[in-house]
N, C-alpha and C positions, 0 to 999 in steps of 0.2 A: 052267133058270135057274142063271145063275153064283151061287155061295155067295159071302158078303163075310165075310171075316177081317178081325179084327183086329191091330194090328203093336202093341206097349207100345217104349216109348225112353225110358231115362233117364240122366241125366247125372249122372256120378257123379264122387268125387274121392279121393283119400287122403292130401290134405293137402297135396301139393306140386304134383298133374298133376288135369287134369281131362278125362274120355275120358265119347263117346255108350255107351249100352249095350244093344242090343236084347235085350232081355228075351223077350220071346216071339212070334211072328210069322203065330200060327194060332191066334189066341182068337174063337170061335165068336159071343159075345155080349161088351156091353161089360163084363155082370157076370163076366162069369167073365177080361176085362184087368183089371179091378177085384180079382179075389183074386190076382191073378197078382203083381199091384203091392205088394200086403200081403204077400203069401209072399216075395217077393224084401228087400224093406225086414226082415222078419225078421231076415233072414241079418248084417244089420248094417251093410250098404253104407254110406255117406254120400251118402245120395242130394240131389242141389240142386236138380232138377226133375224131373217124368215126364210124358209127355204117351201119347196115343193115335190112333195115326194110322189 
């Protein structure tokens, strides 16, 4: 049985440009895209959206 991954994409900016950002692209469950989003937001991005594909 194929395993199903999950991909995190968030849109991010720094004020003047705004670029996609694949975050991580091998998250096993949606909890652990879910701390991935937290850990990343951390870092202090300006994040405008993030979704879970």
């Amino acid at each position: 049985m194929k395993k199903r991954y999950y991909k995190v994409v968030s849109t991010v900016t720094d004020g003047a440009r705004v670029w996609d950002v694949v975050i991580y692209s091998h998250y096993e469950s949606i909890e652990e895209a879910q701390a991935g989003i937290d850990r990343f937001a951390s870092h202090g991005y300006n994040i405008l959206k993030t979704w879970i594909e």
